[in-house]
PDB file of N, CA, C and O in Angstrom:
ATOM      1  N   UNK A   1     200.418  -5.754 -91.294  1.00  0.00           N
ATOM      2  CA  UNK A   1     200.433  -5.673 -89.857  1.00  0.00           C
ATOM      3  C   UNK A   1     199.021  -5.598 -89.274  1.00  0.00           C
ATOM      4  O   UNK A   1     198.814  -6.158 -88.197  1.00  0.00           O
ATOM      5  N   UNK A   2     198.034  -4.950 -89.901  1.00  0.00           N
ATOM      6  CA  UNK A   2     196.585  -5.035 -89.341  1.00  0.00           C
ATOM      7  C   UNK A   2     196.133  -5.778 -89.821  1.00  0.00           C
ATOM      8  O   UNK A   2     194.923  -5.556 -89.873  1.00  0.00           O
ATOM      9  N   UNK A   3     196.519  -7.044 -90.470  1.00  0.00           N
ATOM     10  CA  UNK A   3     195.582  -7.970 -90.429  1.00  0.00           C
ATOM     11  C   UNK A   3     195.596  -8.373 -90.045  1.00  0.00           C
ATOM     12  O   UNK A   3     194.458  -8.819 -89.898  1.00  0.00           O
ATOM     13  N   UNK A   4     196.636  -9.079 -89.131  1.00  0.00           N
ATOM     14  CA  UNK A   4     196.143 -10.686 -88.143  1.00  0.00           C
ATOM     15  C   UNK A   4     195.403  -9.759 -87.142  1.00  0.00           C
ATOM     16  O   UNK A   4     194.350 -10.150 -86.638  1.00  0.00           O
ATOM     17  N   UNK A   5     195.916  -8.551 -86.840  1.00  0.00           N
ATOM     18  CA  UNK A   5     194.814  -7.649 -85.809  1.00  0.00           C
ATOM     19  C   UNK A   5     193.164  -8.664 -85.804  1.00  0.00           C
ATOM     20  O   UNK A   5     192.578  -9.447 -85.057  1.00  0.00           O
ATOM     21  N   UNK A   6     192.917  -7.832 -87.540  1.00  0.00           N
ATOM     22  CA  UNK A   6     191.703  -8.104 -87.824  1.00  0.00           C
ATOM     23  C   UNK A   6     191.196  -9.425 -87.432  1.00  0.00           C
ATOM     24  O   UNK A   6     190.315  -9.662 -86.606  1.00  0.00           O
ATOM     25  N   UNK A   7     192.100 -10.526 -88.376  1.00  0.00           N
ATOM     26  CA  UNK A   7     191.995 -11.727 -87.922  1.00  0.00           C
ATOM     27  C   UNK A   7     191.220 -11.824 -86.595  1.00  0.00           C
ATOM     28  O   UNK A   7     189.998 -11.968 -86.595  1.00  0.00           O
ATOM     29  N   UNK A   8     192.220 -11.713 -85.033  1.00  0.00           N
ATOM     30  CA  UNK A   8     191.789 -11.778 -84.059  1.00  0.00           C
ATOM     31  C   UNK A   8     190.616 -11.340 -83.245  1.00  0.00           C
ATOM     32  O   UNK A   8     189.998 -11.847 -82.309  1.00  0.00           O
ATOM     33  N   UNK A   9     190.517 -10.190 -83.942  1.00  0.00           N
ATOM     34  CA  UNK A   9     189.318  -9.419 -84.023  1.00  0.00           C
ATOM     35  C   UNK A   9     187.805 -10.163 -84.149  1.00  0.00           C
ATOM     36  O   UNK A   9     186.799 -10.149 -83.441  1.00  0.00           O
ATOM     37  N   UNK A  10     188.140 -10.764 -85.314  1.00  0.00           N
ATOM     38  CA  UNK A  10     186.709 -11.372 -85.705  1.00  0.00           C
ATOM     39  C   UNK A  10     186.556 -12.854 -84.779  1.00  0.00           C
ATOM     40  O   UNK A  10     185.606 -13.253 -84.106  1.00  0.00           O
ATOM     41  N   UNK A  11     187.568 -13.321 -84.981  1.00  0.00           N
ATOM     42  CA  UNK A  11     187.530 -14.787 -83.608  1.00  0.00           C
ATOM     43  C   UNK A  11     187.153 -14.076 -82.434  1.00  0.00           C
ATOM     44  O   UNK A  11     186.367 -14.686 -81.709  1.00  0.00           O
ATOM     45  N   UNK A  12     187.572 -12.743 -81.990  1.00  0.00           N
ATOM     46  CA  UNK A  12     187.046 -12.763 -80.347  1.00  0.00           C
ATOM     47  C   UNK A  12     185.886 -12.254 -80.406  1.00  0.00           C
ATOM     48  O   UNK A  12     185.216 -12.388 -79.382  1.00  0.00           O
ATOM     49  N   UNK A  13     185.168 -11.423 -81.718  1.00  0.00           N
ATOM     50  CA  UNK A  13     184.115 -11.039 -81.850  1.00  0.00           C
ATOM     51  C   UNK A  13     182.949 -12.119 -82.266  1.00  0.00           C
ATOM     52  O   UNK A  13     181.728 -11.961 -82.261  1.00  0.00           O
ATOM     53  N   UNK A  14     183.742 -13.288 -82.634  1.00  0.00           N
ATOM     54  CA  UNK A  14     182.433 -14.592 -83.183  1.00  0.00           C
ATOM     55  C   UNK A  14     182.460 -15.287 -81.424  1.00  0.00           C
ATOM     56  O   UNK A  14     181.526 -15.887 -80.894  1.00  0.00           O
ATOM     57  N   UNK A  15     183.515 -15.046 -80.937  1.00  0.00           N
ATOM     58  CA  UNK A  15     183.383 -16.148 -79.263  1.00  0.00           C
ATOM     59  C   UNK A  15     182.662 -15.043 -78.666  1.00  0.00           C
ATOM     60  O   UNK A  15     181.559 -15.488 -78.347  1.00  0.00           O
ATOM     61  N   UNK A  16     182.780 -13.416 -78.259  1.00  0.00           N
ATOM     62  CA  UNK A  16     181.638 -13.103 -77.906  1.00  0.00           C
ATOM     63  C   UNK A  16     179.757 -13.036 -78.437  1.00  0.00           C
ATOM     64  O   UNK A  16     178.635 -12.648 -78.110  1.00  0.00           O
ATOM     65  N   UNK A  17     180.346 -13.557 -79.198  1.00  0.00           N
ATOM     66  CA  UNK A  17     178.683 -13.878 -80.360  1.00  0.00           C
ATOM     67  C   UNK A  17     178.293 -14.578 -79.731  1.00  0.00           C
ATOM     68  O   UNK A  17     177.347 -14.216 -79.031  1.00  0.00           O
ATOM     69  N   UNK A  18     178.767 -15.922 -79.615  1.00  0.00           N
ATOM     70  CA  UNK A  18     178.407 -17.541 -78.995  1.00  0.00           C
ATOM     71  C   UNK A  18     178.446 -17.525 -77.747  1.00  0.00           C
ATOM     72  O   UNK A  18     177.878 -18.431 -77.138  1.00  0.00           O
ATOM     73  N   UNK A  19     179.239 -16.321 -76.924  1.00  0.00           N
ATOM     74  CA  UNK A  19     178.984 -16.247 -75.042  1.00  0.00           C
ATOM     75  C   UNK A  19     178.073 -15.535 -75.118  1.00  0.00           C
ATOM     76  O   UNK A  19     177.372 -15.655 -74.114  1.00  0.00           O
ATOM     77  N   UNK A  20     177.526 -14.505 -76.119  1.00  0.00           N
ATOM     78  CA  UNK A  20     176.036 -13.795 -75.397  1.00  0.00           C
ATOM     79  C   UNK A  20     175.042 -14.976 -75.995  1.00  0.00           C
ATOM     80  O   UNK A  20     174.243 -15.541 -75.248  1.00  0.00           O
ATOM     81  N   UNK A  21     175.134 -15.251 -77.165  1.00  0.00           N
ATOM     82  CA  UNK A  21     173.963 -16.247 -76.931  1.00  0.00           C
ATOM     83  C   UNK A  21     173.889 -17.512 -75.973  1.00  0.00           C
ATOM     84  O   UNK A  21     172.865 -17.992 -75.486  1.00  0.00           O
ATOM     85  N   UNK A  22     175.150 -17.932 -75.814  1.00  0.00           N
ATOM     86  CA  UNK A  22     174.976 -18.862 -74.240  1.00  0.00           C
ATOM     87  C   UNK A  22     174.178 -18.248 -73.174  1.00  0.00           C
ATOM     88  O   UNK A  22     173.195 -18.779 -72.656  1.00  0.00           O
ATOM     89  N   UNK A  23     174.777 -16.820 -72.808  1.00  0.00           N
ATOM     90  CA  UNK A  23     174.144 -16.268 -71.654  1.00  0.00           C
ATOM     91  C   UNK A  23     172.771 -15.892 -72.099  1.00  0.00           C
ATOM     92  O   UNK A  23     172.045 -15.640 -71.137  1.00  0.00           O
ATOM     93  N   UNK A  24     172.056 -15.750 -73.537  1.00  0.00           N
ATOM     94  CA  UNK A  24     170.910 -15.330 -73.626  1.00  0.00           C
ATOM     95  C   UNK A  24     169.862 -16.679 -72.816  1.00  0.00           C
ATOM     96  O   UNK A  24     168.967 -16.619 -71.974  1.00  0.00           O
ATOM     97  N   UNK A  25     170.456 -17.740 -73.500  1.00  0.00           N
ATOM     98  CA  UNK A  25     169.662 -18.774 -73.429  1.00  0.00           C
ATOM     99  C   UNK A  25     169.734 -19.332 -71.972  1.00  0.00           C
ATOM    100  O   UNK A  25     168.753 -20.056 -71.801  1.00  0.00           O
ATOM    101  N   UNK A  26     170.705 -19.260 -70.590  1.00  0.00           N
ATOM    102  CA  UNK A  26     170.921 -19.691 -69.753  1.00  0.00           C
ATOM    103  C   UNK A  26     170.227 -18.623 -68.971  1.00  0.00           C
ATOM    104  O   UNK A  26     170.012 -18.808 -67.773  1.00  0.00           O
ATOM    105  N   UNK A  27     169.753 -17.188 -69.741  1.00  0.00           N
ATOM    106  CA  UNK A  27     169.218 -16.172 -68.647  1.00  0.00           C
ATOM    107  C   UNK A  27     167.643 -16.422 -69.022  1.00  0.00           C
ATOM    108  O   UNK A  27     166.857 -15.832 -68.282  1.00  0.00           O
ATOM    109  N   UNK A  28     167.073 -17.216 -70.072  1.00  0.00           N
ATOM    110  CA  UNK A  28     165.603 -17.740 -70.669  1.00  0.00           C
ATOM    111  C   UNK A  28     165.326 -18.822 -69.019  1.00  0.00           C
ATOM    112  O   UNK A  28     164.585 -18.680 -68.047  1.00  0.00           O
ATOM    113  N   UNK A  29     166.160 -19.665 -69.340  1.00  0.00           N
ATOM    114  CA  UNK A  29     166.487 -21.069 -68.445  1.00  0.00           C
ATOM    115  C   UNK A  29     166.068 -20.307 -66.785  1.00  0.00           C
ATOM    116  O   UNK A  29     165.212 -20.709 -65.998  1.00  0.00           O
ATOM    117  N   UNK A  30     166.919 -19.213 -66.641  1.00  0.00           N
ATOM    118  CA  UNK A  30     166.631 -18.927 -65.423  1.00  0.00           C
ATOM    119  C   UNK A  30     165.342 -18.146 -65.107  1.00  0.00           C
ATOM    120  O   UNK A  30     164.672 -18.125 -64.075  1.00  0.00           O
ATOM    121  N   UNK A  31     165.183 -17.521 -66.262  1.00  0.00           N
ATOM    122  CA  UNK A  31     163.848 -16.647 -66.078  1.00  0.00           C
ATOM    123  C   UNK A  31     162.641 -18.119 -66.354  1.00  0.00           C
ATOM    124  O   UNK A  31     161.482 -17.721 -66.233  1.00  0.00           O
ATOM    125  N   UNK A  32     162.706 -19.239 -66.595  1.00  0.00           N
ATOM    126  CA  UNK A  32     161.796 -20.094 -66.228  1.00  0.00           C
ATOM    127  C   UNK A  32     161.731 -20.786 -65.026  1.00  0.00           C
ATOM    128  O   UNK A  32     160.686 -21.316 -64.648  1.00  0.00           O
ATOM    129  N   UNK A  33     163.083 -20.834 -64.204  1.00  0.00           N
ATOM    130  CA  UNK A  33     162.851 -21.044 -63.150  1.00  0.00           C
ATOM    131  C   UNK A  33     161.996 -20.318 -61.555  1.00  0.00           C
ATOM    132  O   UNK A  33     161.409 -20.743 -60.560  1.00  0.00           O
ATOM    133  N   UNK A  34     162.490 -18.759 -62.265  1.00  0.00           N
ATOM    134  CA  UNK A  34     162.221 -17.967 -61.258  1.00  0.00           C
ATOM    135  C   UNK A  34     160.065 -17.741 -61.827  1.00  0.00           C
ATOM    136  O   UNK A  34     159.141 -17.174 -61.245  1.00  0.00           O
ATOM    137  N   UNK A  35     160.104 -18.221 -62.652  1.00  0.00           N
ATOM    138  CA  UNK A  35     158.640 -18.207 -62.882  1.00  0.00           C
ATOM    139  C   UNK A  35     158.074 -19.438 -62.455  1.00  0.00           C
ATOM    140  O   UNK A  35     156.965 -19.403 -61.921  1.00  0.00           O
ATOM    141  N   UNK A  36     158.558 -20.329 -62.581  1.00  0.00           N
ATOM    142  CA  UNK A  36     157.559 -21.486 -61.342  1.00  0.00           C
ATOM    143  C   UNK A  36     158.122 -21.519 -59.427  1.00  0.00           C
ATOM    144  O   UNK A  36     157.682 -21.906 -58.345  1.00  0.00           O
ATOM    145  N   UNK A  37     159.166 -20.933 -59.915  1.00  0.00           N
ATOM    146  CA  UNK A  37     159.708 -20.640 -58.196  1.00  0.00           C
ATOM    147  C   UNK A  37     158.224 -19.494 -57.833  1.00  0.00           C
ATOM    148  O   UNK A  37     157.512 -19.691 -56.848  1.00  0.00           O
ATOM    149  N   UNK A  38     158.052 -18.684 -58.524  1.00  0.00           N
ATOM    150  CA  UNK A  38     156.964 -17.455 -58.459  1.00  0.00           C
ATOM    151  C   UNK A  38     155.742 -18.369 -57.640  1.00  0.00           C
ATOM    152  O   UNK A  38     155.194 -18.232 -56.546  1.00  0.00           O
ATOM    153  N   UNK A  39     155.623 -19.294 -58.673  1.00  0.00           N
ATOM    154  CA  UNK A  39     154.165 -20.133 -58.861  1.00  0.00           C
ATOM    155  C   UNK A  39     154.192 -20.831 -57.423  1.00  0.00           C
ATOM    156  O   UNK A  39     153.141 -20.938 -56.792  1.00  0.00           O
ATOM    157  N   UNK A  40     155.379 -21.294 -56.919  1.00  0.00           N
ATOM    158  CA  UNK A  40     155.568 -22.303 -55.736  1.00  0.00           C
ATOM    159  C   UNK A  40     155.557 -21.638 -54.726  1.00  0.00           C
ATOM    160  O   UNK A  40     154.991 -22.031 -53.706  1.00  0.00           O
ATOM    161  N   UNK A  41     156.260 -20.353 -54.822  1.00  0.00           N
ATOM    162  CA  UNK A  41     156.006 -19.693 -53.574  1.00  0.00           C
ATOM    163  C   UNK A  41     154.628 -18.743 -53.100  1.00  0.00           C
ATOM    164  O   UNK A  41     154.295 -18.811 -51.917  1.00  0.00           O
ATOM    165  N   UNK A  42     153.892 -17.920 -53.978  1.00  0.00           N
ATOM    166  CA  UNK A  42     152.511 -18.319 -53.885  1.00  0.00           C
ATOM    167  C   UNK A  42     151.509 -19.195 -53.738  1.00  0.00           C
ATOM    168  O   UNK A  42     150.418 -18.736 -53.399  1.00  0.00           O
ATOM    169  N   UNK A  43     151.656 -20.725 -53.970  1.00  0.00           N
ATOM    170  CA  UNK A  43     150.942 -21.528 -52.775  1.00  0.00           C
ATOM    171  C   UNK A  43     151.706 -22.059 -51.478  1.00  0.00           C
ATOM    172  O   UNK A  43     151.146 -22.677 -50.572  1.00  0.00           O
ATOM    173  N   UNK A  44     152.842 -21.787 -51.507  1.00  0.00           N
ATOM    174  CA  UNK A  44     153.238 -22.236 -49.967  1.00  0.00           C
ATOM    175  C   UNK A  44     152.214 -20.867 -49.124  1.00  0.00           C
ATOM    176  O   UNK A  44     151.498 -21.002 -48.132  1.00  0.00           O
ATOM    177  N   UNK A  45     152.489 -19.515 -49.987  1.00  0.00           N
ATOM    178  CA  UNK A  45     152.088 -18.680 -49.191  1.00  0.00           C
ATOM    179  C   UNK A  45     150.138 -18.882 -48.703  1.00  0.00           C
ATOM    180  O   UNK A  45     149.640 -18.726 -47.588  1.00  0.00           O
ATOM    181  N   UNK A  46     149.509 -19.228 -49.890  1.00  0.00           N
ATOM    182  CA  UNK A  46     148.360 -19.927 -49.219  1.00  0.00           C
ATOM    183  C   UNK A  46     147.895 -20.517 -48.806  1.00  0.00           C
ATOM    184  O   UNK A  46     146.761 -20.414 -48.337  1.00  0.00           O
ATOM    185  N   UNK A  47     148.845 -21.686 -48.819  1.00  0.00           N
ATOM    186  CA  UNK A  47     148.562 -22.776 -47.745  1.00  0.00           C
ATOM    187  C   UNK A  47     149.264 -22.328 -46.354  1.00  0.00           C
ATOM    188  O   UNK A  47     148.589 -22.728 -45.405  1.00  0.00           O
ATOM    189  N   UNK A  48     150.314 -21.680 -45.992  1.00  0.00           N
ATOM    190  CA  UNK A  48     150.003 -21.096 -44.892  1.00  0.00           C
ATOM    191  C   UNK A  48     148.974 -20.181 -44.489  1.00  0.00           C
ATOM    192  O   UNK A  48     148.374 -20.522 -43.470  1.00  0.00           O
ATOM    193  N   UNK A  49     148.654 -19.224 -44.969  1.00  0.00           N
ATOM    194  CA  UNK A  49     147.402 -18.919 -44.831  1.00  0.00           C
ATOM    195  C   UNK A  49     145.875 -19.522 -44.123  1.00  0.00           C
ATOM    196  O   UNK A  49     145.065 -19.418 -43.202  1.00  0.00           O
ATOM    197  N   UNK A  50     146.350 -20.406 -45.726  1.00  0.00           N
ATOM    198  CA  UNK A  50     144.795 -21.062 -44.774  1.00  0.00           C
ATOM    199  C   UNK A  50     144.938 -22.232 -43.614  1.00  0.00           C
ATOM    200  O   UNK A  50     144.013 -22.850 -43.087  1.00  0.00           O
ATOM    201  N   UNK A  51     146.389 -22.365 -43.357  1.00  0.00           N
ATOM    202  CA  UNK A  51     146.644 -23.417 -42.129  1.00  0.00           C
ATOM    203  C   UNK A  51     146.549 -22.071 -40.982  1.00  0.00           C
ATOM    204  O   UNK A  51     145.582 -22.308 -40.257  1.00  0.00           O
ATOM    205  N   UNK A  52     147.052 -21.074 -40.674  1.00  0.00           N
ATOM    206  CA  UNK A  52     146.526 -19.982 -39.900  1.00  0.00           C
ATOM    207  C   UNK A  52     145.221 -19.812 -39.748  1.00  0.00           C
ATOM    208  O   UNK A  52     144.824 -20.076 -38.613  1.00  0.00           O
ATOM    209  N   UNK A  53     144.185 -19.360 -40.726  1.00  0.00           N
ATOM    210  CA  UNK A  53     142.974 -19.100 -40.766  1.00  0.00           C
ATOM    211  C   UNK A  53     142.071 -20.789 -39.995  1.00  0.00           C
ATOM    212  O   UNK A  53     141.051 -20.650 -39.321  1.00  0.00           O
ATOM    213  N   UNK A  54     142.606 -22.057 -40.233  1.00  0.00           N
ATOM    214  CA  UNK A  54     142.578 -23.179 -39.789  1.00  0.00           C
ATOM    215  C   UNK A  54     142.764 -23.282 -38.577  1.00  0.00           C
ATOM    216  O   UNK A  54     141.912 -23.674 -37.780  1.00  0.00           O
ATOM    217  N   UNK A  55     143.964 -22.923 -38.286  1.00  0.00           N
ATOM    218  CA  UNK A  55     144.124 -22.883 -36.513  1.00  0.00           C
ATOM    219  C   UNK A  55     143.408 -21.824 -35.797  1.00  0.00           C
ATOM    220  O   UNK A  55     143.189 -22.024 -34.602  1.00  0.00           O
ATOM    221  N   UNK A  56     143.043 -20.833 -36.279  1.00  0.00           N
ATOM    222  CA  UNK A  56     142.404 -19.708 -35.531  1.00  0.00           C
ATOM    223  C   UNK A  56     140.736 -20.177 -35.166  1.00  0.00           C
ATOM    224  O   UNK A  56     140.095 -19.760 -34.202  1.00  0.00           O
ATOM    225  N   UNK A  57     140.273 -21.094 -36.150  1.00  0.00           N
ATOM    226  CA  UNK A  57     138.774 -21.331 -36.708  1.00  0.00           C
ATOM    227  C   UNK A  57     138.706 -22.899 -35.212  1.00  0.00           C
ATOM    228  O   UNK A  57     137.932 -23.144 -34.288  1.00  0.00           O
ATOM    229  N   UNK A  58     139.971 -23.559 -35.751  1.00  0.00           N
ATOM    230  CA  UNK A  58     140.322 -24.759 -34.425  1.00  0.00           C
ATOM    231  C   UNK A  58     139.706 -23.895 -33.254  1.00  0.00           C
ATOM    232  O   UNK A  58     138.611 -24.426 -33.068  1.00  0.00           O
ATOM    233  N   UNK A  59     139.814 -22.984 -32.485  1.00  0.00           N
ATOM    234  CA  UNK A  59     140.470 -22.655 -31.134  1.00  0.00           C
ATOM    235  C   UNK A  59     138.990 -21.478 -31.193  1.00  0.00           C
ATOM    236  O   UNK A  59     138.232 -21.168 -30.275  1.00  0.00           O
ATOM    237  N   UNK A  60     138.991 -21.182 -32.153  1.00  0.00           N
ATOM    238  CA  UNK A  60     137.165 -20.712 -31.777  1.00  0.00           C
ATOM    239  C   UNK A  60     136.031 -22.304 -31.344  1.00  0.00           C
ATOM    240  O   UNK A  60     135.178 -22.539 -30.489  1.00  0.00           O
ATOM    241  N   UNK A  61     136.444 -22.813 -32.097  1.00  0.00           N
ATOM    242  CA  UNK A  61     135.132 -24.270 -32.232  1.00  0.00           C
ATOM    243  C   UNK A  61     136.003 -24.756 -30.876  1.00  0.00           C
ATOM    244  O   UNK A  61     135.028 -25.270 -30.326  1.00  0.00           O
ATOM    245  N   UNK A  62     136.853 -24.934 -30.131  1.00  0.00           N
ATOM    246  CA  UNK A  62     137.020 -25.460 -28.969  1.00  0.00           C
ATOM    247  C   UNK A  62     136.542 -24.524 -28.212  1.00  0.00           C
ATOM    248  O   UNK A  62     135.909 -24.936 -27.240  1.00  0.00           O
ATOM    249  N   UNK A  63     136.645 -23.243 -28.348  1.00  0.00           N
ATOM    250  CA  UNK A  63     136.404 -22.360 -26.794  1.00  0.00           C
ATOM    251  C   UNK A  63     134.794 -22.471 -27.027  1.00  0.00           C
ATOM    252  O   UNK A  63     134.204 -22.573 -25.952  1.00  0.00           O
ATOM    253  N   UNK A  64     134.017 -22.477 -28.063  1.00  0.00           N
ATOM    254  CA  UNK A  64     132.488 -22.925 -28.296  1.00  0.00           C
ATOM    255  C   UNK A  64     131.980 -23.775 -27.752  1.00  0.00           C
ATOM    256  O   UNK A  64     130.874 -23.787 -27.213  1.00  0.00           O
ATOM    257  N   UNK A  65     133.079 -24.930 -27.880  1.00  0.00           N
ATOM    258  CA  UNK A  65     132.614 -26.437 -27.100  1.00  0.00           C
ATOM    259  C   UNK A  65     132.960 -26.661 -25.740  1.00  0.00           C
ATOM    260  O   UNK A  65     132.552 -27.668 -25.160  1.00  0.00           O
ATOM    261  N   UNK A  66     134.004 -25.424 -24.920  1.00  0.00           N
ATOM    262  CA  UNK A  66     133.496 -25.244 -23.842  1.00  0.00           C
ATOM    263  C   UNK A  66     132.707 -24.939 -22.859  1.00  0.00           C
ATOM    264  O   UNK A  66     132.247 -25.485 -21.856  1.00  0.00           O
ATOM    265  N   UNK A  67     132.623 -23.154 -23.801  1.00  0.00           N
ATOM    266  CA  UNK A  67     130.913 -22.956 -23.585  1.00  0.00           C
ATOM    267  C   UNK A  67     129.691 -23.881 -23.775  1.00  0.00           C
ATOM    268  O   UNK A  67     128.852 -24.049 -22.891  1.00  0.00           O
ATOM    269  N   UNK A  68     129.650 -24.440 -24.928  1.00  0.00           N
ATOM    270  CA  UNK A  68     128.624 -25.578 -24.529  1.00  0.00           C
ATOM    271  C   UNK A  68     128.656 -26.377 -23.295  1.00  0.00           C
ATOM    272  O   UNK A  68     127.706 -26.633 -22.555  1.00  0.00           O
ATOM    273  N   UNK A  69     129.958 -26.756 -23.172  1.00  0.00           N
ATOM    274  CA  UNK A  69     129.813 -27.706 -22.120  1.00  0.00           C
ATOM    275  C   UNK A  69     129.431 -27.397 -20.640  1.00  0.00           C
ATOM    276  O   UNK A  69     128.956 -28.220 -19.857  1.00  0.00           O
ATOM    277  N   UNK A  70     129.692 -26.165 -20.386  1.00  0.00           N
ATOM    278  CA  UNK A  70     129.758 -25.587 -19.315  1.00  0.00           C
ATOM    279  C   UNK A  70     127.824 -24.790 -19.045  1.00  0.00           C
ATOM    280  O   UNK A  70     127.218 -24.621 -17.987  1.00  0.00           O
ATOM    281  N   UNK A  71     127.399 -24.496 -20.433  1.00  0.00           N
ATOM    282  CA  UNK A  71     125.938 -24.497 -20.370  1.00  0.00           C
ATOM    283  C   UNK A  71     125.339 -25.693 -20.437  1.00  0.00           C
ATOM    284  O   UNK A  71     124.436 -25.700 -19.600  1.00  0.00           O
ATOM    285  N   UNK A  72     125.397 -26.812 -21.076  1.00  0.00           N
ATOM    286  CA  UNK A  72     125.143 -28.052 -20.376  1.00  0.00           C
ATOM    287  C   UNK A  72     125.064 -28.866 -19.014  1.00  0.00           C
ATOM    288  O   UNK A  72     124.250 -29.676 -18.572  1.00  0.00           O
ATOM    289  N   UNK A  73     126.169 -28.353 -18.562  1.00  0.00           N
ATOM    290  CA  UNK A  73     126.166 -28.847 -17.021  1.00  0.00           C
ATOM    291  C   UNK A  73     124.951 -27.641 -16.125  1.00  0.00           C
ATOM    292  O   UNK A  73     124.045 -27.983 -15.364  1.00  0.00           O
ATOM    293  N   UNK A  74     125.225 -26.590 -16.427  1.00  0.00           N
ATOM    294  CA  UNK A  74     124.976 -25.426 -16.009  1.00  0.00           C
ATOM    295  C   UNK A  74     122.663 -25.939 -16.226  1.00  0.00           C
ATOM    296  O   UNK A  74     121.898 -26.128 -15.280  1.00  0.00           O
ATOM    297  N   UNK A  75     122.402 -25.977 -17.306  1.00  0.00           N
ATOM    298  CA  UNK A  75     120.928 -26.191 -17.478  1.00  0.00           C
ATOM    299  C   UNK A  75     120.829 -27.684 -17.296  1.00  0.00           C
ATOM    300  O   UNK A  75     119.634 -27.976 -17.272  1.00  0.00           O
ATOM    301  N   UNK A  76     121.500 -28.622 -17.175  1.00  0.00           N
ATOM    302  CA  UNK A  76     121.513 -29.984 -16.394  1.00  0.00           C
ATOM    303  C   UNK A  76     120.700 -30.003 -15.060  1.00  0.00           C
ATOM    304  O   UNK A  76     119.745 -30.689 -14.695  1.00  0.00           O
ATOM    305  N   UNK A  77     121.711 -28.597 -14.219  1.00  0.00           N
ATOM    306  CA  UNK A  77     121.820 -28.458 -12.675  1.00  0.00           C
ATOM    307  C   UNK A  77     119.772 -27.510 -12.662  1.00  0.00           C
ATOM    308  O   UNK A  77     118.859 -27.784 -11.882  1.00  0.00           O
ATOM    309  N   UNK A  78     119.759 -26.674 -13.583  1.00  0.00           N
ATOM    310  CA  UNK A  78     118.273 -26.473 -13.631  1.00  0.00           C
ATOM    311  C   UNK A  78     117.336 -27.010 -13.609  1.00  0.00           C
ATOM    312  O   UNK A  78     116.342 -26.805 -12.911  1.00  0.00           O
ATOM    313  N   UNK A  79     117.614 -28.108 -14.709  1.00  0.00           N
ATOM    314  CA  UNK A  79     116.232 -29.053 -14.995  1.00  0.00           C
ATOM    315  C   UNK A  79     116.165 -29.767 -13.935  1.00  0.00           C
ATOM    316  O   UNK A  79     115.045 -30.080 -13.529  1.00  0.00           O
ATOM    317  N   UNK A  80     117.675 -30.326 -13.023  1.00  0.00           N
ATOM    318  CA  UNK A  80     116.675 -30.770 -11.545  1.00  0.00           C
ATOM    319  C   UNK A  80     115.681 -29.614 -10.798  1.00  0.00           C
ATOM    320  O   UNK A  80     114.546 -30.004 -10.522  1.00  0.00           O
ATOM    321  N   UNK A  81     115.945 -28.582 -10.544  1.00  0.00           N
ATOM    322  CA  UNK A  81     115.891 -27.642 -10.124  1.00  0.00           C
ATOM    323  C   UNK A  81     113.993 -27.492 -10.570  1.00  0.00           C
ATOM    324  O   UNK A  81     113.043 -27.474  -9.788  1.00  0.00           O
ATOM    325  N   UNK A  82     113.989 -27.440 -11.469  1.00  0.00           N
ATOM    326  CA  UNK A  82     112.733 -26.705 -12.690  1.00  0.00           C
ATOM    327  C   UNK A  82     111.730 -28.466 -12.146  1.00  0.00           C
ATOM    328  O   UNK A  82     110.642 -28.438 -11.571  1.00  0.00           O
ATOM    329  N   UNK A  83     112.334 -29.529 -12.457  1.00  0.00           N
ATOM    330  CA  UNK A  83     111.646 -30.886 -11.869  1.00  0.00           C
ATOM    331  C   UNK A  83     111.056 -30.594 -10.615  1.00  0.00           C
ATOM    332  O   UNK A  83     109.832 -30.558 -10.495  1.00  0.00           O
ATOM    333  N   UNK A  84     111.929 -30.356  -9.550  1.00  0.00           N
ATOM    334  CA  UNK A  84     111.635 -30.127  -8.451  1.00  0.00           C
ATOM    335  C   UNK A  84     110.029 -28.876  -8.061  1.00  0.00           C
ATOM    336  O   UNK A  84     109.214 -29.075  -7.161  1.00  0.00           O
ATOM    337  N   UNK A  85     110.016 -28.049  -8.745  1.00  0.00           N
ATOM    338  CA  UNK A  85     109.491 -27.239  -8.892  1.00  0.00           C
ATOM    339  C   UNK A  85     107.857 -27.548  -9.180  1.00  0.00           C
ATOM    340  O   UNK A  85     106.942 -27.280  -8.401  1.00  0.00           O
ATOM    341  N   UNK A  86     107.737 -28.168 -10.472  1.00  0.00           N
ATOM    342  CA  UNK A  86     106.834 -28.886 -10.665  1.00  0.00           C
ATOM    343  C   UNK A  86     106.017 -29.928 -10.064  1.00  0.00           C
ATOM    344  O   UNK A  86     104.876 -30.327 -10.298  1.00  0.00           O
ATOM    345  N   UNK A  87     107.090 -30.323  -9.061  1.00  0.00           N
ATOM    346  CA  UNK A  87     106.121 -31.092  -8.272  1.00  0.00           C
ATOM    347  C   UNK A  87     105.805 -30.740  -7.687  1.00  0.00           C
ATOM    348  O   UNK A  87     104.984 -31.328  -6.983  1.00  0.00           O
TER     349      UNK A  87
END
């Protein structure tokens, strides 16, 4: 009477053999994914970064090149001024 027990025993104990090593090898599989997912999402994160640090650096060099422009016109309106003077 306890043997076909046994029997069954060892078949469900060899199919859980072969489902943990399935799951060993499918949890390898995933732990390589989540390691270049790692890798990918650390440069998205620096390339946003430096597209931020990019737009911030944009919008300094324009408000610069207003100021220039606006001291340009501004010592334009002098040098008639300073011409005049001289004569």
């Amino acid at each position: 009477m306890t043997e076909p027990l046994r029997i069954k025993l060892a078949a469900c104990e060899k199919v859980v053999a072969e489902k943990t090593a399935l799951l060993k090898e499918k949890q390898g599989v995933c732990d390589e994914i989540n390691r270049k997912l790692a890798i990918l999402q650390q440069g998205y994160d620096s390339s946003i970064q430096q597209k931020t640090d990019l737009t911030n650096r944009k919008k300094e060099c324009e408000k610069q090149l207003k100021n220039a422009e606006i001291l340009i016109v501004s010592l334009a309106d002098e040098s008639v001024r300073w011409a005049n003077d001289v004569k």
